[in-house]
C-alpha positions in Angstrom: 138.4 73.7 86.2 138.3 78.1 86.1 134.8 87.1 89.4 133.7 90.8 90.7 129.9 91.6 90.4 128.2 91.9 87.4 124.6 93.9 87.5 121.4 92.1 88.0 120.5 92.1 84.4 123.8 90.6 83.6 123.1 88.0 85.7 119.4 87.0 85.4 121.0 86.2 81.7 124.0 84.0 83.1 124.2 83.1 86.4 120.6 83.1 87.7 119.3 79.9 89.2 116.8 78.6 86.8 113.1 79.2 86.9 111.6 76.5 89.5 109.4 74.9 86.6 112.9 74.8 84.9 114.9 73.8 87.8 112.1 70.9 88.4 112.8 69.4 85.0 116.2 69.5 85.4 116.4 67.5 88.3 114.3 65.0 86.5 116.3 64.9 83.9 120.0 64.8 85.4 121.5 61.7 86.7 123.5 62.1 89.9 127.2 60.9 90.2 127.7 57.7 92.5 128.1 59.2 96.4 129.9 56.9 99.2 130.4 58.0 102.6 134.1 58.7 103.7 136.4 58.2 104.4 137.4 56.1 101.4 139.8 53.3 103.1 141.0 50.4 101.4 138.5 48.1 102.5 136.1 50.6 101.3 137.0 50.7 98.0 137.0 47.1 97.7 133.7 46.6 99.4 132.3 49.3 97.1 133.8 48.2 94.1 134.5 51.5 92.8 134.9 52.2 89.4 137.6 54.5 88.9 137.2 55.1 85.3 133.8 56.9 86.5 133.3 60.1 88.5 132.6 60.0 92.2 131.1 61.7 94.7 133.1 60.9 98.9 131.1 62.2 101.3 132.3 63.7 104.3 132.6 61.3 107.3 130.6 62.4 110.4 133.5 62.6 112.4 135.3 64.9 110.0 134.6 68.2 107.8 136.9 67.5 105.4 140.1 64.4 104.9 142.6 64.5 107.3 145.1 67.3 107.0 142.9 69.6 104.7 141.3 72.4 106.7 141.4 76.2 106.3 139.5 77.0 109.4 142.3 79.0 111.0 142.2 81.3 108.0 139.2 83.2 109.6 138.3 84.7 112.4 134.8 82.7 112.4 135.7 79.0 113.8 133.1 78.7 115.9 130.5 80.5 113.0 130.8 78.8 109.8 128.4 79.8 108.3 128.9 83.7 108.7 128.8 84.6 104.8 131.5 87.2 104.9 134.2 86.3 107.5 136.9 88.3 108.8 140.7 87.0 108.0 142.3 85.6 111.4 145.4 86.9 112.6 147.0 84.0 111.1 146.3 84.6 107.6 146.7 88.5 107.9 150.2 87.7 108.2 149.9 87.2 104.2 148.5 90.0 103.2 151.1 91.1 100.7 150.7 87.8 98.6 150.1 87.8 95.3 147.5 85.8 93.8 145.7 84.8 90.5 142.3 87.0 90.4 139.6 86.6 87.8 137.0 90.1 87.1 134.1 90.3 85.0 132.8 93.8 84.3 129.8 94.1 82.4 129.6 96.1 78.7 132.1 99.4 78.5 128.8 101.0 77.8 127.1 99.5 80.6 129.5 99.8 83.0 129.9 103.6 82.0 126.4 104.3 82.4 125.7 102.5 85.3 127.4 105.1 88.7 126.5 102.9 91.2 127.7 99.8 90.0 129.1 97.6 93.2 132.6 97.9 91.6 132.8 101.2 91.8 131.1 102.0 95.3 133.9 99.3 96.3 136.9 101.3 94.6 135.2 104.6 96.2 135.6 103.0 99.4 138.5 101.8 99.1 140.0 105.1 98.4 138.1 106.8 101.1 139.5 103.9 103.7 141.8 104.7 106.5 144.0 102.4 105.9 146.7 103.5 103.1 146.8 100.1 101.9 143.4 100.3 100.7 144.2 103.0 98.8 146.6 101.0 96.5 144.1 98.3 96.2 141.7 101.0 95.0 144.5 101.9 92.3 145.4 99.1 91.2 141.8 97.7 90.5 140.6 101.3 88.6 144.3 100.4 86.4 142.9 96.8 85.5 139.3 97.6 84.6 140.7 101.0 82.5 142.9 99.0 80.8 140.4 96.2 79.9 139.7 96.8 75.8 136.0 98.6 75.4 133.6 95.7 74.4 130.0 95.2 73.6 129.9 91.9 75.7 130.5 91.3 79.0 134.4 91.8 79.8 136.9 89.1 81.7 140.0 89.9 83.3 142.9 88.0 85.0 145.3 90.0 87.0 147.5 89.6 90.1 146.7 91.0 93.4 147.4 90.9 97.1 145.5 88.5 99.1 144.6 91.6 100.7 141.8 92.4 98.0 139.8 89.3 98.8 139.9 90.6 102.7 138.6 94.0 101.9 136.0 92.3 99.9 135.0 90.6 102.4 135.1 93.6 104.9 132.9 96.0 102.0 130.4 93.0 102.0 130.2 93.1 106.1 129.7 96.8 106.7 128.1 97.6 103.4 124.3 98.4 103.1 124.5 98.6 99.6 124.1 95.9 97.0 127.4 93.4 98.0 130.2 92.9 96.1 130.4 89.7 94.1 132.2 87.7 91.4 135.7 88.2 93.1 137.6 85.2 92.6 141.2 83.9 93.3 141.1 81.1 90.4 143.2 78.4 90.7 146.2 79.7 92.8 149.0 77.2 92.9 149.4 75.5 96.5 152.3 75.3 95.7 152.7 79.1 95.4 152.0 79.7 98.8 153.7 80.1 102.1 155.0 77.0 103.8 152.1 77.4 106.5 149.3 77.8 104.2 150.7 74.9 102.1 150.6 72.4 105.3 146.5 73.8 106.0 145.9 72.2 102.2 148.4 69.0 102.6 147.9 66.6 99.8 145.6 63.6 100.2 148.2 61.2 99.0 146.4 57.8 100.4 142.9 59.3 98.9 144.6 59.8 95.1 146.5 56.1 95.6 142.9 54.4 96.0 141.5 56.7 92.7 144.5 55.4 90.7 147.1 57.9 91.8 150.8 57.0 91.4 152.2 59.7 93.6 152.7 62.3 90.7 150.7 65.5 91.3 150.5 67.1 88.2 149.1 70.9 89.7 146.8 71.8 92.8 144.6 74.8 93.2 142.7 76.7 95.9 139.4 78.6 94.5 138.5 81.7 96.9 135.4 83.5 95.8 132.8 85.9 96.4 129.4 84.3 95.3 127.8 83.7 92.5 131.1 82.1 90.8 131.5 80.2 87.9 133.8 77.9 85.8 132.9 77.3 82.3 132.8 73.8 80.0 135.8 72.6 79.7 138.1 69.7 80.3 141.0 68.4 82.2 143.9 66.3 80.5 144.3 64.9 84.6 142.7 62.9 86.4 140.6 65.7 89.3 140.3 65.4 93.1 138.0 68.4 94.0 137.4 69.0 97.8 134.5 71.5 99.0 136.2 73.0 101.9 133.2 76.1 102.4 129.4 76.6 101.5 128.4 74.5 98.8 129.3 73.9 94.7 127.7 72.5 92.2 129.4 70.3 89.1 127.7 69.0 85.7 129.3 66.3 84.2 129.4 64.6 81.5 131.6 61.7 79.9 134.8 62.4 77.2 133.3 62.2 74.0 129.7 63.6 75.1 130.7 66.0 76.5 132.9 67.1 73.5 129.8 66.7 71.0 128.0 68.8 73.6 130.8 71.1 73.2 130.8 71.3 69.1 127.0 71.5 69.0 127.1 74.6 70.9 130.2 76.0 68.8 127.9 75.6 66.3 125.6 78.1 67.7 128.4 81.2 67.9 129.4 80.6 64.5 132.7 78.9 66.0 132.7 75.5 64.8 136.1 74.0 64.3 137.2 75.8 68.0 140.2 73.5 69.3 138.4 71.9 72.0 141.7 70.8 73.6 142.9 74.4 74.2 140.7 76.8 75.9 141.3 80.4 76.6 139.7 84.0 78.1 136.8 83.1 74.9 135.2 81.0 77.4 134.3 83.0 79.7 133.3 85.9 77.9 131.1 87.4 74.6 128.8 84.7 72.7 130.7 81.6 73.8 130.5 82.1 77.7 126.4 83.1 76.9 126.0 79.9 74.7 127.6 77.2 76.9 126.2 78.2 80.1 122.6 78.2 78.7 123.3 74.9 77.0 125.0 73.4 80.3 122.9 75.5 83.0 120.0 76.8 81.0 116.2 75.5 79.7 118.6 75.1 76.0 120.4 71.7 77.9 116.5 70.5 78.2 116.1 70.6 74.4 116.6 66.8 73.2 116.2 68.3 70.0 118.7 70.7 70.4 121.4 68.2 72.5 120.0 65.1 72.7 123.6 63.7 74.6 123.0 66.4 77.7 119.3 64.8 78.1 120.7 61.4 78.8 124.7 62.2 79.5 124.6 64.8 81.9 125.0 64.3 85.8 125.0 66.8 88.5 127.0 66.6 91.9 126.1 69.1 95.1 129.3 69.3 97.3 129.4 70.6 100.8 132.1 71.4 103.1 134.3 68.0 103.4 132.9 66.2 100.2 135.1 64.9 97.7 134.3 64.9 94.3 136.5 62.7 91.9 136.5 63.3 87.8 138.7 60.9 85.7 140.8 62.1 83.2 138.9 64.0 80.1 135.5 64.1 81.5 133.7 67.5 80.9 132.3 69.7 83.3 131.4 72.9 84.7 131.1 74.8 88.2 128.7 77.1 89.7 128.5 78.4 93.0 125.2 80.3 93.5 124.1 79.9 97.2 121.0 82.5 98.9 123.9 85.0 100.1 125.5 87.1 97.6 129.0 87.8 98.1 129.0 85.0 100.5 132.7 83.7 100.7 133.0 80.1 99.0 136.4 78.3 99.3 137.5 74.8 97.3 140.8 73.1 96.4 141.7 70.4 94.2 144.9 68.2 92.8 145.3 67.1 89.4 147.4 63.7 89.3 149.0 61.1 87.1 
């Protein structure tokens, strides 16, 4: 499927909701992915007669916030306040502070970011040397040694380093105490379950009985948990795996689109950056940065996918899928799509996991 704040103008050009004229047509024009309710038991499949060679969207059952053996509500300190927009970690998770973790950063321009001395980056590195707390300090370090070594560009910059788990934490604890503008775009991208301590692991157990009624044969190819600061977002791409993607907190959005529609949707916009040819198999950092991140999400997100002129496939291909904590999304192998999550709170903390599976 796979950010720190970028300034407002960056984002009124790339991750601003559309205008609500805009948004309007886009909801006329967007299909929606077939919903059940959970849980999704045998006799529900059957009744259903779900088609697993076609996305689908399992809502959560009243009874439960998410399927059975996938919660993360010990994590934070705010189980009886979900919907507290920058929570405090629990004792529990504290205990894995030190961990390191995938991180994805987007800075805007070098010249931008230069000119710009109260950008929310750097009022959160200020603080973070100013903290107490000598650990702070280090985080404040090490983030001033990614974004100097980051290559000067004329486009908006992307970054993946490693980190401590404590970074998302003070992130979170910046965004609660700060007055200022909140820090956004942080994102642990898709950390490896398997990478994690033998408690955290058994929070995000996999939904074995779930991935045998999609088709599963017990062979988890990879698994993921997304932690993020609002707005996030995951570009066009595909997976070579069949997808199980569960919301676990606030909400995410997904739009979809079939193998070879989406590819042609893919090409056209290639097109566009003078990139035609781009091996559509294989994506890397030019996705989510410079002309091809700008291109795609205003062909995907933007008033460009309304064009049937422009993409005639995304006027009649493209679905859209809303998931909220305990929903269940499920994407068969090689269907293209991308991920936003943009709620009213930014810097809001948005969590999600998923398993790829053969």
């Amino acid at each position: 499927m796979p950010l720190f704040h970028t300034p407002t103008r960056i984002l009124q050009s790339t991750l601003r909701a559309p205008s609500r004229r805009i948004a309007a047509l886009a909801r006329r024009r967007l299909s929606t992915v077939r919903e059940i309710n959970g849980p999704l038991t045998p006799e529900t499949f059957q009744k259903e007669q779900v088609d697993i060679s076609k996305p689908l969207v399992i809502r959560a059952s009243p009874s439960a916030s998410s399927p059975p053996n996938i919660s993360i509500s010990r994590w934070f300190s705010d189980a009886n306040d979900k919907n507290d927009p920058y929570p405090r970690f629990s004792d529990y998770l504290n205990q894995h502070l030190s961990l390191l973790l995938p991180y994805e950063l987007t800075l805007p321009s070098s010249s931008e970011y230069d000119s710009t001395p109260n950008d929310a980056i750097k009022r959160f590195t200020s603080w973070l040397s100013n903290h107490a707390d000598k650990t702070y300090s280090l985080l404040s370090i090490l983030l001033k040694q990614e974004i100097s070594s980051s290559a000067p560009s004329s486009n908006v910059r992307f970054l993946r380093f490693h980190a401590p788990l404590a970074l998302l934490s003070a992130g979170l604890e910046y965004n609660a105490l700060s007055q200022d503008e909140p820090l956004t775009q942080l994102y642990i991208a898709q950390a490896a379950i398997s990478d994690l301590p033998a408690p955290l692991q058994s929070d995000l157990a996999t939904p074995s009985p779930l991935l045998c009624q999609l088709g599963g044969k017990g062979d988890i190819y990879g698994s993921s948990i997304w932690l993020g600061l609002e707005p996030t977002y995951t570009p066009w791409h595909r997976d070579p795996n069949p997808n199980l993607f569960i919301q676990l907190r606030r909400r995410k959005v997904l739009r979809i689109m079939p193998p070879n529609r989406g590819r042609n949707l893919f090409e056209q916009s290639m097109i566009q950056t003078k990139s035609a040819g781009r091996n559509w198999r294989i994506r890397g950092e030019e996705m989510m940065s410079g002309p091809e991140r700008d291109v795609l999400f205003e062909t995907v997100w933007g008033p460009a996918r309304l064009d049937q002129n422009t993409h005639p496939s995304a006027a009649s291909a493209m679905a859209e899928a809303t998931l909220v904590p305990g929903d269940s999304l499920y994407l068969p192998k090689g269907w293209w799509h991308s991920v936003r999550a943009c709620g009213p709170v930014p810097g809001a903390l948005n969590a999600s996991v998923n398993w790829w599976f053969r």
